[in-house]
N, C-alpha and C positions, 0 to 999 in steps of 0.2 A: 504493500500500500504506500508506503514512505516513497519507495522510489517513484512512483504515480504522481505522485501529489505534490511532491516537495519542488518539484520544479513547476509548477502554475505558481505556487505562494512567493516562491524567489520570486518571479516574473514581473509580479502584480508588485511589488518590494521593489524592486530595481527601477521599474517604469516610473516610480514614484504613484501609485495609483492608490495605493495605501502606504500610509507611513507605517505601521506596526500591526500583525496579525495573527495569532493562533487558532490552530484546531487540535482535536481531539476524537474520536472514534474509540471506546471502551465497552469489553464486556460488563457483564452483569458480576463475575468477581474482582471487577473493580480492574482488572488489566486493560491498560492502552494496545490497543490492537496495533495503531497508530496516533504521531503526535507532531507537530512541532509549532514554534514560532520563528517571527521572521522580523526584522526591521527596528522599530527605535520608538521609543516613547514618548518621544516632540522629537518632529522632521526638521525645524530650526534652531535646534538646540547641539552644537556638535558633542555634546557632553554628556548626553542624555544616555539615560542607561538606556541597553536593550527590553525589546519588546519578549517577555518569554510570558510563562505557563503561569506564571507568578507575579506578573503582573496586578497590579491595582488596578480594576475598573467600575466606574460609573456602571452598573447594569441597569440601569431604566426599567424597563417592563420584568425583566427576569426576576426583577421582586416578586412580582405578584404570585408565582409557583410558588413561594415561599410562603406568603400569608395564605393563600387558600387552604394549601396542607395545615397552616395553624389553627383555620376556624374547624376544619376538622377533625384536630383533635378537640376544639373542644366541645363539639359535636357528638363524637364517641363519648364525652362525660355527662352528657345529656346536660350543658349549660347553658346550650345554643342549640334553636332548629332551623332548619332553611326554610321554614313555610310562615318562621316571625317577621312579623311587620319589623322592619327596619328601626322605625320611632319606637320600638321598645329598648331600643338601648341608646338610641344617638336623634332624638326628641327632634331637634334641628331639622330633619328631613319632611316634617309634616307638614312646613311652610313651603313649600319646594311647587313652582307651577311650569307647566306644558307652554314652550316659546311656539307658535305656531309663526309667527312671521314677528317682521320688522318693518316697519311702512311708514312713508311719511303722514303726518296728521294734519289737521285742521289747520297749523299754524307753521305747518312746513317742517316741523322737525320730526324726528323721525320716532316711531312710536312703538314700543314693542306689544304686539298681540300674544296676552297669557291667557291658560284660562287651568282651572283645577285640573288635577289626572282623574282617568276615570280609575285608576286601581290605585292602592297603597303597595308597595314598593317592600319588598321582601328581601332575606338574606341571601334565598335561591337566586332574586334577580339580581343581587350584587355578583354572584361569584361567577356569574353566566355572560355578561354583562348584555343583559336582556332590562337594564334599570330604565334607561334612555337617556343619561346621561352621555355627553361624547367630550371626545378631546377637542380645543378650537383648534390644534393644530390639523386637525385631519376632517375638520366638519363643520361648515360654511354658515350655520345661525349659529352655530355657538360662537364662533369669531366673530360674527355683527354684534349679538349679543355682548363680548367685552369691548370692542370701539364704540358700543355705545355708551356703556356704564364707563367707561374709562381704565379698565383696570388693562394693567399691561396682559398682552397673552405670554400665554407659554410658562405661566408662576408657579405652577403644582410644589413643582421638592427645588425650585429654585429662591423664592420666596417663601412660601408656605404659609399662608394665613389661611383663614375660612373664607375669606372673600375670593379669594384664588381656587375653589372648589363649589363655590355657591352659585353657578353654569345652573340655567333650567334645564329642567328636560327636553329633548324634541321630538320624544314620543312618549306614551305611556308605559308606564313601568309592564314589563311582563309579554309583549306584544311585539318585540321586533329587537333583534341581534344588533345593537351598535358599540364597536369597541371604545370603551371610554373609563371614567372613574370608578366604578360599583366596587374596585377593589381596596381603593382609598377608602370608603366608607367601612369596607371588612376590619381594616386596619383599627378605625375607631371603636367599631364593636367588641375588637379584641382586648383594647385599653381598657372598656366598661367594665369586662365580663370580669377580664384576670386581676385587674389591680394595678399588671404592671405596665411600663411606657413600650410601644409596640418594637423598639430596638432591642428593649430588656424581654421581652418577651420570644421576640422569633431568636436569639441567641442563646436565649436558656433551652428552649425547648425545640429547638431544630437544630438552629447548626451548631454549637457546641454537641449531643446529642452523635452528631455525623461526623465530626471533625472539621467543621470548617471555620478554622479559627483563625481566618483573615477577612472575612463578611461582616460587613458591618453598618451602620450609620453614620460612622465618621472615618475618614480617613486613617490609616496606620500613623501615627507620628513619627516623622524620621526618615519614610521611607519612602527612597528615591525611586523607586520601581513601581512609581506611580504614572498610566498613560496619562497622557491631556488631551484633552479633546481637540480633533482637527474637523476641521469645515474644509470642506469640497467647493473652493468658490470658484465660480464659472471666468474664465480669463486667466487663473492666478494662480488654479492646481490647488494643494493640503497646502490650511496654514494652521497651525498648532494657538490654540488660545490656553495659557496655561492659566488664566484668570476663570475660567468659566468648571463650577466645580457646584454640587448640589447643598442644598445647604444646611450644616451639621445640626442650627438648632434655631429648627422652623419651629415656631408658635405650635403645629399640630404635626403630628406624623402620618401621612396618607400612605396605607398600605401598596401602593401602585407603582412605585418606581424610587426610593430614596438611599436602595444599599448598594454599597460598593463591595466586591470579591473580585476572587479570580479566579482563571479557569478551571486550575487543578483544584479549589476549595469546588465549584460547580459541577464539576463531575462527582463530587461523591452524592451529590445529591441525586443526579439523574441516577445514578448507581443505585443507592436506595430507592427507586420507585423502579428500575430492574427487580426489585429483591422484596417486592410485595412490604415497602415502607420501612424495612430493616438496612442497618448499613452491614457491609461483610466485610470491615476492618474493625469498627470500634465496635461492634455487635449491638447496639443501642437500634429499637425500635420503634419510630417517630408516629405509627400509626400502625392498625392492626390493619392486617391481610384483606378482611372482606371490606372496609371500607376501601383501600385503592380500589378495590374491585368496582366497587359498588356508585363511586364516586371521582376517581381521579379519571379510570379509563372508562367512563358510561358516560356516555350523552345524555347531558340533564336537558336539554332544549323540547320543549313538548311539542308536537303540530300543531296551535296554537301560534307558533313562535314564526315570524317571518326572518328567512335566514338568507334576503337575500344581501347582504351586507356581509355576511361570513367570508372571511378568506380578502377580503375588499381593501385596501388602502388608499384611503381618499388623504389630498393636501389643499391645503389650502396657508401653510406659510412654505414655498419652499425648503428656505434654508436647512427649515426640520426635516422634509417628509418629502421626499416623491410618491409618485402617484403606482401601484403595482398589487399581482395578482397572488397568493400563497395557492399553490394546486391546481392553475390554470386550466388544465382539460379533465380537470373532475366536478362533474353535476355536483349545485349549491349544496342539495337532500341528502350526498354523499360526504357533507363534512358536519362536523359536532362541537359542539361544546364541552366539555364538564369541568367538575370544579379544581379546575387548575390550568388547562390547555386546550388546542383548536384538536380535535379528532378528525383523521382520516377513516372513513367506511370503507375502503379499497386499496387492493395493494397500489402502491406507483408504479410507473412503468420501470421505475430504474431503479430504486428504492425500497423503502419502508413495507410493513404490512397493513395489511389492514388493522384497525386499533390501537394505531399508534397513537402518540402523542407530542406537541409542536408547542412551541412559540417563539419569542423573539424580544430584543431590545431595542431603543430606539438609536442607543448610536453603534448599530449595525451589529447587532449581536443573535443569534439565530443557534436553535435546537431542537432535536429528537428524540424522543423517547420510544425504543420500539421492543416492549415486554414479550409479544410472537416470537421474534430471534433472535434476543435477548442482550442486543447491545444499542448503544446512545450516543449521538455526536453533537459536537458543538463547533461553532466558529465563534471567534469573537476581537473584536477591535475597538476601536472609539475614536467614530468617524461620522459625522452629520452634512449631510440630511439620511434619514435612513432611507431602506432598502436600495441603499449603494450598489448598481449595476454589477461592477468586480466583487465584491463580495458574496454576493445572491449566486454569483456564476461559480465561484470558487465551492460557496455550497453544497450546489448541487454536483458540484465534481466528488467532493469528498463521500456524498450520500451513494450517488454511483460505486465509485471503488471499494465501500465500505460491502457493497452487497455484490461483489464480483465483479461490475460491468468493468470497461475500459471509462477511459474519461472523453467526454464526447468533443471537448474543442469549441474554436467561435464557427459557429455555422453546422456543428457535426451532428447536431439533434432539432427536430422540429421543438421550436420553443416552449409550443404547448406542453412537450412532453415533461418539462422541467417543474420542477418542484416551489421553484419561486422564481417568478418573473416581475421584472418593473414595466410598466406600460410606457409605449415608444410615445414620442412627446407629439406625433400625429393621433393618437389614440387621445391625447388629454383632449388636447383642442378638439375632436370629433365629441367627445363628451362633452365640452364643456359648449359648444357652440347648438 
């Protein structure tokens, strides 16, 4: 596999196309089948330590696997149901109204149209994110929605107030698949229930537990072998901003995107959900067996649920997000929710099994879980706007190799066939026009 691989990630390294990059490909006892990293931890920094396995990164979304598994457990202690109204533990949400538009008014200014939801908003629809809640980065009234109120977008775990999470709905809770906060709200339920602050909570009882004693909410002190985030800006190539860092102590902790790890702490976790929610090094069991079962690999989404937005990345700031597909030539009806990851219902052409398990960070951090053949990959960097073209592509190489194929090259596989594609900027404008 090493020899497959290792020369696309130099490549993409050398071209300057990414400044720093790791993968990973692991059984379920915890062996790297394959591994490496590649490149530097700031591109204009000549001093800058390399980019390895133990690097420091920003993971964004990759939180949220983690808090789901904690309301889980405390789910299995029966101190949490998924079918509680939300405002049973975080009251707040019950003021919460449906944005159906933005229009100007009577007086020229522009006026937002709310009106109550027709459901109350459950713990099922947080972990699902079936809340209606969305990101403004990725969903076009939510962003009017803050230029209107004023508040800067893009605030979640970089500010962190309440104001920065207080977005309406724009749809009703329970009613329609959009990726967004419902796991930041998990995060607060988790403070009600336990007592403790949601950083002290998911380390006492996950990644300590697993061994992942460089995860965290704040940064390692001292340690240089921290990435910085590089921006992809159009004309000028990766510019390293080592100013731009999440922030250690937000007013609230939204379970959705605020810890920092690295790959090799990340992989013991996918290991553990190999291993039916036990680890096979520190032996510690973070959940019992029938709930992954029941919960982590089941699709909690009911027919009810409109899923056409499943699998979907909508932008609407670039800098953050381009626009792209997860699973492009697999029917919407054939991908899932539950509580933790996007499920596939069929094998891939090149890839995974059926029942696996996926998701993703926003500065370009992407993985697998596939309990069928009993091993999990990861790639990961920290590089914005997400789903970075080389990255997605390098992805989908590693998923190929990992499952025998050859690696297909630029042009060597029908697109569709791929496991994550970004949409060609003819495809935006065809949507958007």
């Amino acid at each position: 596999m090493d020899a497959q691989l290792r020369p696309l990630f130099e490549a993409a390294v050398k071209e300057k196309k990414l400044a720093g990059v790791g993968y990973f490909i692991v059984d379920k006892k915890g062996n790297f089948l394959s591994k490496g990293a590649f490149g530097t931890t700031h591109l204009q920094d000549p001093d800058a330590a390399q980019f390895d396995l133990d690097t420091t990164l920003p993971i964004f979304s990759c939180t949220k696997l983690i808090t789901a598994l904690a309301v889980l457990q405390l789910v299995e202690q029966g101190k949490v149901a998924l079918d509680d109204p939300v405002e049973k533990y975080v009251p707040r949400i019950s003021k919460m109204q449906v944005l159906e538009s933005i229009k100007p008014g009577p007086d020229g200014k522009l006026d937002p149209v709310l009106r109550p939801p027709k459901t109350k908003p459950t713990v099922l629809h947080l972990i699902t994110h079936t809340l209606g809640q969305a990101y403004d980065f990725f969903e076009p009234l939510t962003l009017a929605w803050r230029v209107h109120t004023g508040r800067p977008p893009m605030g979640y775990h970089s500010v962190g107030d309440w104001e920065d999470f207080d977005t309406p709905f724009v749809s009703d809770p329970g009613s329609k698949y959009i990726y967004g906060i419902g796991i930041d709200w998990l995060g607060w339920i988790i403070e009600a229930v336990s007592g403790e602050s949601l950083p002290d909570y998911l380390g006492n009882h996950i990644c300590k537990p697993l061994g992942m004693n460089e995860t965290g909410g704040k940064l390692p002190p001292g340690k240089k072998n921290t990435a910085v985030v590089h921006f992809d800006m159009e004309a000028q190539g990766l510019v390293g901003n080592k100013d731009f860092f999440l922030n250690e102590s937000p007013r609230l902790w939204g379970g959705g995107g605020f810890l920092y790890s690295t790959m090799n702490d990340y992989a013991k976790l996918l290991v553990a959900l190999l291993n039916n929610g036990a680890s096979p090094t520190t032996g510690n069991q973070i959940l019992k067996p029938d709930t992954v079962k029941d919960y982590v690999y089941k699709d909690l989404l009911g027919p009810e649920v409109d899923r056409s937005a499943l699998g979907e990345i909508g932008s609407t700031i670039p800098i953050a997000t381009l626009e792209g597909t997860f699973f492009p030539s697999m029917p919407v009806e054939k991908k899932g929710w539950s509580a933790g990851f996007m499920l596939n219902h069929e094998d891939l052409p090149y890839g995974r099994k059926a029942g696996s398990g996926a998701w993703a960070g926003l500065g370009n951090l992407f993985y697998w879980v596939d309990p069928a053949t009993g091993i999990a990959g990861m790639i990961g960097t920290s590089l914005l706007p997400f789903v970075n073209p080389t990255v997605m592509r390098l992805f989908d190489e590693m998923e190929r190799v990992a499952y025998g194929h050859n690696v297909a090259g630029e042009g060597g596989v029908e697109d569709e066939k791929r496991s994550y594609m970004p949409k060609k900027k003819a495809e935006v404008a065809a949507a958007a026009s």
